[in-house]
C-alpha positions in Angstrom: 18.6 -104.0 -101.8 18.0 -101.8 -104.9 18.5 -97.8 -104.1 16.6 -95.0 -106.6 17.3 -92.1 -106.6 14.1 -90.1 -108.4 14.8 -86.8 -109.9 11.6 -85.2 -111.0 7.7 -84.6 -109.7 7.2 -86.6 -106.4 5.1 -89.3 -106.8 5.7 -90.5 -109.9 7.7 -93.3 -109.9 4.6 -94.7 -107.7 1.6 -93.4 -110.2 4.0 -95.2 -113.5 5.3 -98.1 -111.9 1.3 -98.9 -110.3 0.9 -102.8 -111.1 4.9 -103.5 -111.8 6.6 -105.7 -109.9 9.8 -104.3 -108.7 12.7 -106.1 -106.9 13.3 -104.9 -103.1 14.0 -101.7 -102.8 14.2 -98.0 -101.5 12.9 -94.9 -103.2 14.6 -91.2 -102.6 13.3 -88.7 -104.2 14.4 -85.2 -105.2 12.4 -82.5 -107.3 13.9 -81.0 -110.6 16.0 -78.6 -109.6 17.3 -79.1 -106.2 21.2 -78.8 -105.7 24.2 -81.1 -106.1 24.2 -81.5 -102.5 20.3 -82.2 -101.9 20.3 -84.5 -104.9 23.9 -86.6 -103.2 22.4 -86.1 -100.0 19.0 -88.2 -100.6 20.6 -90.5 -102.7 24.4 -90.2 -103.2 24.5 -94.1 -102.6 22.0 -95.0 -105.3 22.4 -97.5 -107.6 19.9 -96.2 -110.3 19.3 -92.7 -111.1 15.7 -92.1 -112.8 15.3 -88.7 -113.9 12.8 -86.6 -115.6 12.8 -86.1 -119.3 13.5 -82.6 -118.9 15.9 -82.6 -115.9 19.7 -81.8 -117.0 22.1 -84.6 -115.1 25.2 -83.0 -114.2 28.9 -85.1 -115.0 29.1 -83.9 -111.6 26.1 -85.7 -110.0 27.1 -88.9 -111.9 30.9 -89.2 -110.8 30.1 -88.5 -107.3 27.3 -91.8 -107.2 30.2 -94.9 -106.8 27.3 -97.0 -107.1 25.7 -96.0 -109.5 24.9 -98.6 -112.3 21.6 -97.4 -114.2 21.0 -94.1 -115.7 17.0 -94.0 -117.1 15.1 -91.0 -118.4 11.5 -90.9 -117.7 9.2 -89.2 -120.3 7.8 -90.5 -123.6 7.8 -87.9 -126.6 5.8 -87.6 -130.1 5.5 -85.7 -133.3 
């Protein structure tokens, strides 16, 4: 089964994703902002890592996520 780990405003992933269908899987979540250790801690063992547009992604956080295989930035932007 699919793990996410969701860096940003709780909820979200459920309000944007509302009529998708998604293969099985489990949803941790994490506001903007939280530490190293809350972020590896709620989903250390994810294997995709959606963050919000204006959340920095530390080397750190990546390296320390073996199975991680999907990096995706939520957010849409406009001039």
């Amino acid at each position: 089964m699919l793990k996410i780990l969701h860096i940003g405003k709780p909820g979200n992933v459920a309000r944007f994703a509302a009529g998708l269908t998604l293969p099985p899987h489990t949803l941790a979540e994490c506001r903007s902002g939280s530490t190293l250790e809350e972020y590896l801690a709620a989903g250390g063992d994810a294997d995709v890592l959606l963050a919000d547009a204006m959340t920095p992604i530390a080397a750190e956080l990546i390296d320390a996520m073996p199975n991680l295989k999907l990096i995706h930035s939520e957010g849409v932007g406009y001039n």
